[in-house]
C-alpha positions as CSV (number, residue, x, y, z in Angstrom):
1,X,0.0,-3.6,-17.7
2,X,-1.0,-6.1,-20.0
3,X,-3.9,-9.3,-18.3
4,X,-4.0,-12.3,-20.7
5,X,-8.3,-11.9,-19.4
6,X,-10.8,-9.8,-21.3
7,X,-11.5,-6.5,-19.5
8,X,-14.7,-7.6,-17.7
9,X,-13.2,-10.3,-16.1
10,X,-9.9,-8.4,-15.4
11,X,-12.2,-5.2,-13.8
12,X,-14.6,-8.1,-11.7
13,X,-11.6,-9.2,-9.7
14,X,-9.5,-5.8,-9.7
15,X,-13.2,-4.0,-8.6
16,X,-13.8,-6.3,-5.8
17,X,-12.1,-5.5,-2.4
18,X,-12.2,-9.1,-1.5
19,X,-9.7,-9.7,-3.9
20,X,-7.4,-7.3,-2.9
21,X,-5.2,-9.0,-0.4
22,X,-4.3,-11.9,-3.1
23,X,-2.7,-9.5,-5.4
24,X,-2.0,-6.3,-3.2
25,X,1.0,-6.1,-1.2
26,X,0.2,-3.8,1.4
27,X,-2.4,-5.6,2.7
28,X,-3.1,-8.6,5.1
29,X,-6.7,-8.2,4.7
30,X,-9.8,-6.1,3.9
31,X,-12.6,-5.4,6.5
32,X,-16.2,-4.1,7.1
33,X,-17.0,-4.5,3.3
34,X,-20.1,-2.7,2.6
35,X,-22.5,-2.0,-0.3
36,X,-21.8,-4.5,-2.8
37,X,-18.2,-3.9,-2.1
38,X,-18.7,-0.2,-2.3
39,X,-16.7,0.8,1.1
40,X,-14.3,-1.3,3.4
41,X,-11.2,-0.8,5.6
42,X,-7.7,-2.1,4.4
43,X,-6.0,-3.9,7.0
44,X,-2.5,-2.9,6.0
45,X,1.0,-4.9,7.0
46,X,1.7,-1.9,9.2
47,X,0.2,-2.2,12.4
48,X,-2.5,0.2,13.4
49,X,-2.7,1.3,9.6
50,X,-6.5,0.7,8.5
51,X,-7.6,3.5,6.0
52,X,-10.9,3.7,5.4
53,X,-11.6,2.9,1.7
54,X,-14.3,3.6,-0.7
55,X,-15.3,3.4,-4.3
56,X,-16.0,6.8,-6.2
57,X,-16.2,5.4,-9.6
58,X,-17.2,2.1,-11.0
59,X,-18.2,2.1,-14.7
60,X,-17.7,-1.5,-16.0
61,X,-15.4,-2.7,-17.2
62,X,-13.7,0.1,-18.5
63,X,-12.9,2.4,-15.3
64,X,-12.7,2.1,-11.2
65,X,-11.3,4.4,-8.4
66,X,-11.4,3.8,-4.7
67,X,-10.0,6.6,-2.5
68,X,-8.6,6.4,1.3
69,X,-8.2,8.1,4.1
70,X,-5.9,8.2,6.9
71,X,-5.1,10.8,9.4
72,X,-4.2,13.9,7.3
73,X,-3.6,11.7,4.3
74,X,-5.9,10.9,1.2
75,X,-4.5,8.4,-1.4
76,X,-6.4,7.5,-4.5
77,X,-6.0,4.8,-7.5
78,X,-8.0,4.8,-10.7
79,X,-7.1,2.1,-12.8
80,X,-8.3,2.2,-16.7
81,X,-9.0,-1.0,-18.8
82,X,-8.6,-1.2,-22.4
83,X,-9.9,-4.2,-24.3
84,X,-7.1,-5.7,-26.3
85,X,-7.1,-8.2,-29.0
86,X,-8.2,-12.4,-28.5
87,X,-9.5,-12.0,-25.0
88,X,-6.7,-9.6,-23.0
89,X,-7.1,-6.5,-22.2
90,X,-4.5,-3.8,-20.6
91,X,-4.9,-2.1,-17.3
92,X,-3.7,1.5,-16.5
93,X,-3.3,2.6,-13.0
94,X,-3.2,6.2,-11.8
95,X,-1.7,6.3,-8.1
96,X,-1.2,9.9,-5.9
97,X,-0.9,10.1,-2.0
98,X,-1.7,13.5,-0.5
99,X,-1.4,15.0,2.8
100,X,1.4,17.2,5.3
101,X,3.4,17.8,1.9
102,X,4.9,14.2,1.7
103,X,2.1,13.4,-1.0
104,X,4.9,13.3,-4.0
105,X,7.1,11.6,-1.9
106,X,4.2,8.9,-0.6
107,X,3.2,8.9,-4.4
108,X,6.9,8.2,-6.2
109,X,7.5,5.9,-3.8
110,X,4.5,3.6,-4.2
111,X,4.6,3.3,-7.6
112,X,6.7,0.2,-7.9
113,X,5.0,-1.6,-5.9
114,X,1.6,-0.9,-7.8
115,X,3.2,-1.8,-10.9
116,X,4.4,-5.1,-9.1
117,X,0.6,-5.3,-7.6
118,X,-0.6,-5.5,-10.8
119,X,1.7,-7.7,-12.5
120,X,0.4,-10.1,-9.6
121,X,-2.8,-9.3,-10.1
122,X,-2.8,-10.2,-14.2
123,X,-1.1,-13.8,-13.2
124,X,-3.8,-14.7,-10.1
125,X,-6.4,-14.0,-12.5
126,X,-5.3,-15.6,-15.5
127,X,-5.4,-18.9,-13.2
128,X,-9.2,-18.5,-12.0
């Protein structure tokens, strides 16, 4: 996914769980942010749903993962920035849901909408 930002600025707003209710879909809000950002709960549009969140790697501003859990379920999303030419840069995301045997089908399903995410996410921080 191409961000008209260069990759610091794209990985300071992807990084920060704050943010992630402007761009992310599944969420009406993030909670209990801890640590610099470090941990949180997602407060999903599905009632009850709050997976508790974490970072497990933050190397600026080239590469970030936060992991979840809920239930039986663990989902994780690494996203990988790429400085491009005249200030952009281009994000990668790696998505996978597992848990019960449903991960692939939790996984294939969700990818659209972290493509869409991040299409969101490269247009609300082109504007800041």
């Amino acid at each position: 996914m191409a961000f008209p930002v260069p990759a610091d600025r794209a990985f300071a707003y992807l990084a920060d769980p704050r943010n992630r209710p402007q761009w992310q879909s599944s969420l009406r809000s993030v909670a209990d942010v801890r640590r610099d950002g470090a941990a949180w709960t997602d407060v999903t549009v599905v009632p009850g749903v709050r997976p508790r969140m974490r970072t497990t790697i933050d190397e600026p501003p080239y590469r970030w993962a936060e992991e979840g859990e809920l239930g039986p379920f663990r989902a994780r999303l690494e996203l990988r920035l790429t400085p491009g030419e005249a200030g952009t840069c281009t994000v990668r995301a790696d998505f996978a849901v597992h848990g019960l045997g449903l991960g692939g089908l939790l996984t294939a399903g969700a990818r659209p909408a972290v493509a869409a995410d991040l299409r969101r996410a490269a247009r609300l921080v082109a504007r800041r």
